[in-house]
N, CA, C and O atoms as a printed pandas DataFrame, in Angstrom:
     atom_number atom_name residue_name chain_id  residue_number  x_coord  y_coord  z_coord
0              1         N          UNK        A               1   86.320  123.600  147.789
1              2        CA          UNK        A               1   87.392  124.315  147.123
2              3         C          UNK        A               1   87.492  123.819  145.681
3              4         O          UNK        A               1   87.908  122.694  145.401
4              5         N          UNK        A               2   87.199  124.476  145.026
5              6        CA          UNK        A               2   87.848  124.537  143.084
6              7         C          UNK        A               2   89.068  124.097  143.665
7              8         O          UNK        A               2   89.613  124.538  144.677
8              9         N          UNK        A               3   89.643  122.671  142.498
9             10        CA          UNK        A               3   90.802  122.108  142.197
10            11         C          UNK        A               3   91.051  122.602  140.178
11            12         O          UNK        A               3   90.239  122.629  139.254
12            13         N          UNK        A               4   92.237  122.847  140.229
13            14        CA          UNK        A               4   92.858  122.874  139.389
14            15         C          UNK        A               4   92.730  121.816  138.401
15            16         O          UNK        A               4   92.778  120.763  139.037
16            17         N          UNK        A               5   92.546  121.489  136.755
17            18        CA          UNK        A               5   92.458  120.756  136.255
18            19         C          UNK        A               5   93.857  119.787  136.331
19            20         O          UNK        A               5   94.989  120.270  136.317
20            21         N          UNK        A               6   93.576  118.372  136.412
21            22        CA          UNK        A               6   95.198  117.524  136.443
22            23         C          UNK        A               6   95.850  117.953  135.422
23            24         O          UNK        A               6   97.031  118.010  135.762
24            25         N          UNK        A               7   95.656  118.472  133.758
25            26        CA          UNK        A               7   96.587  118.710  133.495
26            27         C          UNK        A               7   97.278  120.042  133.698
27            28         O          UNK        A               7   98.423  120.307  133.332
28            29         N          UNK        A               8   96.538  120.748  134.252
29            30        CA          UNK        A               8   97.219  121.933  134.575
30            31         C          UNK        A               8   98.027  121.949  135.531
31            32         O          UNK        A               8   98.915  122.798  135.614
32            33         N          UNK        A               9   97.832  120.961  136.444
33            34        CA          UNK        A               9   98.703  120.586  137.817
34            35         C          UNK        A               9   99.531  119.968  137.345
35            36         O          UNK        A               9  100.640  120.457  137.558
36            37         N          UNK        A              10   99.538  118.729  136.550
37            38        CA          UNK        A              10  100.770  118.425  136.061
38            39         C          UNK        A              10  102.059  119.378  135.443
39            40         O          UNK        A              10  103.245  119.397  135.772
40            41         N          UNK        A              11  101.234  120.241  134.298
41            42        CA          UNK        A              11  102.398  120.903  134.193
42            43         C          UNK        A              11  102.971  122.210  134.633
43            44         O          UNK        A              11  103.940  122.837  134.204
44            45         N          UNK        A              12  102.104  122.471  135.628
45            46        CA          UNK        A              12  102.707  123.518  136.446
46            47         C          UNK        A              12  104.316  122.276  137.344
47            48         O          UNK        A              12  105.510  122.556  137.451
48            49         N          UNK        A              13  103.641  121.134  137.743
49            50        CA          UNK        A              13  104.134  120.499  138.673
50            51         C          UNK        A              13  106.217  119.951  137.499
51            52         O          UNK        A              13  107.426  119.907  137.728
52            53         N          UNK        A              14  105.640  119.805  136.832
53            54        CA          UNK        A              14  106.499  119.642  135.551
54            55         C          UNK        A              14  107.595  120.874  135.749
55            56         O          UNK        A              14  108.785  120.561  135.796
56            57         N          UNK        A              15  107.299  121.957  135.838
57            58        CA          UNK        A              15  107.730  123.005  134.857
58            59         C          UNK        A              15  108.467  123.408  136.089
59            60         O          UNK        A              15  109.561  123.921  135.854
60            61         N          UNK        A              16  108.030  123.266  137.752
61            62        CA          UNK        A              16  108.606  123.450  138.589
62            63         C          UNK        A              16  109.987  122.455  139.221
63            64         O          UNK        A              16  111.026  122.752  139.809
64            65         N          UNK        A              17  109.431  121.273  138.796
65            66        CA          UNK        A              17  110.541  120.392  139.159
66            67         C          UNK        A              17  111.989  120.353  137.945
67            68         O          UNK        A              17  113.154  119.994  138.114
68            69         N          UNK        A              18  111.372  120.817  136.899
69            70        CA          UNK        A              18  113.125  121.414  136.006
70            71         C          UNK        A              18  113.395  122.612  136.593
71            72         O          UNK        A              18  114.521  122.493  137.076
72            73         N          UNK        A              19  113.024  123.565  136.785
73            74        CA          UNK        A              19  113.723  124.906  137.676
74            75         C          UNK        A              19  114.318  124.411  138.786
75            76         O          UNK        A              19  115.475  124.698  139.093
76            77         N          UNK        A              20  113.083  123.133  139.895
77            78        CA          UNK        A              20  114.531  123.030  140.638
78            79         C          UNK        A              20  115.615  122.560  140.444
79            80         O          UNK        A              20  116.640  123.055  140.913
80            81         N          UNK        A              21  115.580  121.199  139.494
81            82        CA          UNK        A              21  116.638  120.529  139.175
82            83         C          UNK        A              21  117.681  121.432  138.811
83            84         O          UNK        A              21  118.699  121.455  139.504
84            85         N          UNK        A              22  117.566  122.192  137.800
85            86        CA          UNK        A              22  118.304  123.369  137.535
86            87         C          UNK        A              22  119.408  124.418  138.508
87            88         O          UNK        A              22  120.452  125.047  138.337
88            89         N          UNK        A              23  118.616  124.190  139.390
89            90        CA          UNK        A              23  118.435  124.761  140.882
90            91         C          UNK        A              23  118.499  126.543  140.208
91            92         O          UNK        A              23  119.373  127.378  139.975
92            93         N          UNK        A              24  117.119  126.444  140.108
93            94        CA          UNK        A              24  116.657  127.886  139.386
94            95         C          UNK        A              24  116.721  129.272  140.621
95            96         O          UNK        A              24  117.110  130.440  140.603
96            97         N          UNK        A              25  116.131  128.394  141.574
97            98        CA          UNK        A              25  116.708  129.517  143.144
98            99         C          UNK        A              25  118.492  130.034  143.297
99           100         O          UNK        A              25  119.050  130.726  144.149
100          101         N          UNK        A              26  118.865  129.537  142.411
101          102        CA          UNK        A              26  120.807  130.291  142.581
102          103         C          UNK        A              26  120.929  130.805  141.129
103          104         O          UNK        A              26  122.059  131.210  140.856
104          105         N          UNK        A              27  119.854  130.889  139.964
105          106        CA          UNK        A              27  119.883  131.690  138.420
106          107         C          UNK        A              27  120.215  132.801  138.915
107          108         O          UNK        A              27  120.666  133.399  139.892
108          109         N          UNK        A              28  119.599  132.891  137.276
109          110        CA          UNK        A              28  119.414  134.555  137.234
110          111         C          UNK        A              28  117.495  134.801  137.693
111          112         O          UNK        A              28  116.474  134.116  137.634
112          113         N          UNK        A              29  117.926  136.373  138.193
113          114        CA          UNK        A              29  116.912  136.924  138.590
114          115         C          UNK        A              29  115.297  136.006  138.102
115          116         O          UNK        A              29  114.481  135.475  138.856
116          117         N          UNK        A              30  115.285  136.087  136.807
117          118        CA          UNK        A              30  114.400  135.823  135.673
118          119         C          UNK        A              30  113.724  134.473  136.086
119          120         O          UNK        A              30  112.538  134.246  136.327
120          121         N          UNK        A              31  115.099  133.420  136.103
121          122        CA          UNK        A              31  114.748  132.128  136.637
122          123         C          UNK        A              31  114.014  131.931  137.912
123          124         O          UNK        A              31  113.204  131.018  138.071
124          125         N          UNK        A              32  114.365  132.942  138.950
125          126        CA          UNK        A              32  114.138  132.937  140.350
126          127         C          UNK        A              32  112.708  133.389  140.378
127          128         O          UNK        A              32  112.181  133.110  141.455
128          129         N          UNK        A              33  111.932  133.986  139.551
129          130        CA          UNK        A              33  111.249  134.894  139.353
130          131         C          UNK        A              33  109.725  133.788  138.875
131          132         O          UNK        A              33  108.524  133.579  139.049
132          133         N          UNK        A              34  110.860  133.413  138.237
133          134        CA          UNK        A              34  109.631  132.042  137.329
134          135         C          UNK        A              34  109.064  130.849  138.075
135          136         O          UNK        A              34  107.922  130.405  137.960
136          137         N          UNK        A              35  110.106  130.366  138.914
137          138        CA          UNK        A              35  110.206  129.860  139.997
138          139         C          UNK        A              35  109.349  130.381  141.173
139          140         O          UNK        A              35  108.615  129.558  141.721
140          141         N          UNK        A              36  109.357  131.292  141.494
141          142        CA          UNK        A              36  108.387  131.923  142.518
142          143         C          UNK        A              36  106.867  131.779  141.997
143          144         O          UNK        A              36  105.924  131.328  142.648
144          145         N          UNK        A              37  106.843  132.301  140.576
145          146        CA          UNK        A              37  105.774  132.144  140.122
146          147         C          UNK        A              37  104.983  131.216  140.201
147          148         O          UNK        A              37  103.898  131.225  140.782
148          149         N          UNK        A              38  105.622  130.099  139.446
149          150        CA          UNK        A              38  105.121  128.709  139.579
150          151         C          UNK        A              38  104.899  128.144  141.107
151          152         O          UNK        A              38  104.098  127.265  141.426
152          153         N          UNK        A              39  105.654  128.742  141.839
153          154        CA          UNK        A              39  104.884  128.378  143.790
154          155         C          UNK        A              39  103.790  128.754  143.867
155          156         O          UNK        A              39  102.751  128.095  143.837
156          157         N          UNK        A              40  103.915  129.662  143.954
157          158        CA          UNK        A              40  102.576  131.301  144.183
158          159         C          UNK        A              40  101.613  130.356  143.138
159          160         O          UNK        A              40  100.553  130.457  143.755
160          161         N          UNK        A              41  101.429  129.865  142.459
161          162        CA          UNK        A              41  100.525  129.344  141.338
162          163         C          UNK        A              41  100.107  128.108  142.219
163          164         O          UNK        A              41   99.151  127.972  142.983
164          165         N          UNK        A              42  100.879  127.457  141.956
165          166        CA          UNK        A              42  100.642  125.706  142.593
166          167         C          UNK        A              42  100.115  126.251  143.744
167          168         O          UNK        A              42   98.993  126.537  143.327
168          169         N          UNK        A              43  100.132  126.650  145.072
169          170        CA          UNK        A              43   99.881  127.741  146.351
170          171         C          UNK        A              43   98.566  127.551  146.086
171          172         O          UNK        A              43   97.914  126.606  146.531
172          173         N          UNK        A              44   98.049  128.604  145.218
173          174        CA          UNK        A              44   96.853  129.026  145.284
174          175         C          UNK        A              44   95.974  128.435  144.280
175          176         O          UNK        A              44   94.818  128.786  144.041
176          177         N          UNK        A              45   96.831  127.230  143.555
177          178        CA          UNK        A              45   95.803  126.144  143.053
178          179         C          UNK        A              45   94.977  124.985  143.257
179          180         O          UNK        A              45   94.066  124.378  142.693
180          181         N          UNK        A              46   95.929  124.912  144.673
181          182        CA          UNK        A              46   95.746  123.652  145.299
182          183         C          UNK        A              46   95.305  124.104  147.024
183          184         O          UNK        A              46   95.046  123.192  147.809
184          185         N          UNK        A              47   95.253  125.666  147.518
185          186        CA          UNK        A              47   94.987  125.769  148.749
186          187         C          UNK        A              47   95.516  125.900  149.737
187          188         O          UNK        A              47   94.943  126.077  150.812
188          189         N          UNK        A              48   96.960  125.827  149.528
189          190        CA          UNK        A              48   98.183  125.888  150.693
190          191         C          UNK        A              48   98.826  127.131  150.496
191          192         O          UNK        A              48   98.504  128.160  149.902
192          193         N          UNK        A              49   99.919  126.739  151.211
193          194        CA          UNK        A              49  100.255  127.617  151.941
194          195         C          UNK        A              49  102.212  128.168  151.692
195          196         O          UNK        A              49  102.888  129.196  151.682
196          197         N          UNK        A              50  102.390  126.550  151.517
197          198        CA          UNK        A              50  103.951  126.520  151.092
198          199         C          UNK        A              50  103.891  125.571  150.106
199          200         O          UNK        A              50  102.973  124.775  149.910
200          201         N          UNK        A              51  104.974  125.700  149.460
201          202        CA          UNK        A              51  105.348  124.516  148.376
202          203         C          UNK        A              51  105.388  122.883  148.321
203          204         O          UNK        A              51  104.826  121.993  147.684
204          205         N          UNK        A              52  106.304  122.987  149.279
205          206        CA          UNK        A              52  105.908  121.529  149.846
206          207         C          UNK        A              52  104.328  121.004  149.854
207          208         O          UNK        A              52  103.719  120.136  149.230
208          209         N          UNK        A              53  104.067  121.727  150.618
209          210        CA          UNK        A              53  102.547  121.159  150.516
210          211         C          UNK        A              53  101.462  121.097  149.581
211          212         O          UNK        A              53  100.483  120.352  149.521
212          213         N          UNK        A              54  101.827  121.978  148.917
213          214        CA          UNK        A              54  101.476  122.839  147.262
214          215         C          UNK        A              54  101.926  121.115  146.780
215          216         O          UNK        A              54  101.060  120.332  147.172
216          217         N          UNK        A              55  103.109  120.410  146.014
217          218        CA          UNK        A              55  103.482  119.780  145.469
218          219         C          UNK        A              55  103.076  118.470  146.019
219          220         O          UNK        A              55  103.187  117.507  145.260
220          221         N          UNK        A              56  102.622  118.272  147.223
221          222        CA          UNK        A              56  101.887  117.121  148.110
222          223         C          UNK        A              56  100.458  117.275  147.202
223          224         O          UNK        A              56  100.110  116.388  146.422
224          225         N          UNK        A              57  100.012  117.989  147.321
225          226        CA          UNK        A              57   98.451  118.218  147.105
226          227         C          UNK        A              57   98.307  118.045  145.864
227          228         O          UNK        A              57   97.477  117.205  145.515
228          229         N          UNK        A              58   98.980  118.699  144.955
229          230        CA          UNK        A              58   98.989  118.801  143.518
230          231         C          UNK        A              58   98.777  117.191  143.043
231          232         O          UNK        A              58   97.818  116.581  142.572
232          233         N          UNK        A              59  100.268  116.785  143.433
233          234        CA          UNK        A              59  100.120  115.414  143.060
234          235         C          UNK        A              59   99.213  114.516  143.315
235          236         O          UNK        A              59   98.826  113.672  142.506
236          237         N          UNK        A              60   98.851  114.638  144.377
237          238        CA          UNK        A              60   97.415  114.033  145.231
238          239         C          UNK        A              60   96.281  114.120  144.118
239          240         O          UNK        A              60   95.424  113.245  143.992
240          241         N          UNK        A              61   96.354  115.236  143.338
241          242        CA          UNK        A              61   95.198  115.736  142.647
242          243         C          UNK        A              61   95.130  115.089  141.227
243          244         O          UNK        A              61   94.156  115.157  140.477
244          245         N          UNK        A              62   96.364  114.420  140.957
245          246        CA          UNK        A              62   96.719  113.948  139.479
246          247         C          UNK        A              62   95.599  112.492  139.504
247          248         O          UNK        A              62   95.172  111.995  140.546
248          249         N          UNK        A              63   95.354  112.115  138.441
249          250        CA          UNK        A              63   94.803  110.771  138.105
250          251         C          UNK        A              63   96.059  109.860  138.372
251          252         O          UNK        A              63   97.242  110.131  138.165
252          253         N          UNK        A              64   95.364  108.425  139.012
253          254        CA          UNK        A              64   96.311  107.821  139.268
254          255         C          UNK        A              64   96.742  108.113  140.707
255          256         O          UNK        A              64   97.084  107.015  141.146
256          257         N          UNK        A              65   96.893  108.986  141.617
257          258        CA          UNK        A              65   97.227  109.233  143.001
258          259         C          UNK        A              65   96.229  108.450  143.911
259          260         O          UNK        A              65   94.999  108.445  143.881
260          261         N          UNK        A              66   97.092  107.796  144.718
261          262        CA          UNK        A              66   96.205  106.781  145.345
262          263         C          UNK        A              66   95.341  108.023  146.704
263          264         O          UNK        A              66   95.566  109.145  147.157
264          265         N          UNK        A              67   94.426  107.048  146.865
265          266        CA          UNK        A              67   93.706  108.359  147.878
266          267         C          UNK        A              67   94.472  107.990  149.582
267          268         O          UNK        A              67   94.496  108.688  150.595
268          269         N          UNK        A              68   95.030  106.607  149.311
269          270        CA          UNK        A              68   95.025  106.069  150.680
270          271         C          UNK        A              68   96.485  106.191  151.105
271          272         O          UNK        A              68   96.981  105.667  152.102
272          273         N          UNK        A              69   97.384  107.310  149.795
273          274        CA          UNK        A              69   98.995  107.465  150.052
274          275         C          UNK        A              69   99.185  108.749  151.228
275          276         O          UNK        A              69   98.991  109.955  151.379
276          277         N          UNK        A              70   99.548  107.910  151.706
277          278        CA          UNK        A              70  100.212  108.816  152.899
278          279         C          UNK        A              70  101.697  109.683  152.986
279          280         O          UNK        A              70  102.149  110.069  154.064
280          281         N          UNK        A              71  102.254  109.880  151.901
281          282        CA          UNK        A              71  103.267  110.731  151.914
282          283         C          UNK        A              71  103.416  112.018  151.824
283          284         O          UNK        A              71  104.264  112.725  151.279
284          285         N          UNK        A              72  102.460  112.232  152.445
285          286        CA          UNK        A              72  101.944  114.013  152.627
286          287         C          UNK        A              72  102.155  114.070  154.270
287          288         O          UNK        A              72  102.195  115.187  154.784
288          289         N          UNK        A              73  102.319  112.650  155.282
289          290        CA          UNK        A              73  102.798  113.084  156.105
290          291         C          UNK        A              73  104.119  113.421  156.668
291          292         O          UNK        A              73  104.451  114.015  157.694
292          293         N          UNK        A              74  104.619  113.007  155.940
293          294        CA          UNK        A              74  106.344  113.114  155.959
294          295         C          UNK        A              74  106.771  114.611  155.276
295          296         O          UNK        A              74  107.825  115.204  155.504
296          297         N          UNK        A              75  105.777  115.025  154.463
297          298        CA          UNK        A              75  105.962  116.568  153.704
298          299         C          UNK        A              75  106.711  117.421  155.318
299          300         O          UNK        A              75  107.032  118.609  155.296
């Protein structure tokens, strides 16, 4: 499987975690929209299926992610 370049994962991964903080899922339409986007992106950048796992993987994929971290089982 083609991986996404880290910095592109980063700032997809970036750009998603201020929408949630935001909590961009209760915006406006626009926000919600952008937000989806950026799933649907991370999704099909990384091979999954849902977000969660999308944002497991992603990070997994960054430089610096240990190979031997296991917090993808708790996802």
């Amino acid at each position: 499987m083609l991986m996404a370049h880290p910095v592109v994962l980063r700032n997809l991964i970036e750009q998603y975690d201020a929408l949630r903080v935001l909590h961009a899922e209760e915006g406006s339409s626009q926000a919600r929209q952008r937000m989806d986007d950026l799933a649907y992106t991370l999704c099909v950048s990384t091979g999954t299926g849902d977000i969660d796992t999308a944002l497991v993987a992603a990070r997994h994929g960054l430089p610096g992610a240990r190979p031997d971290d296991d917090s993808w089982l708790s996802a």
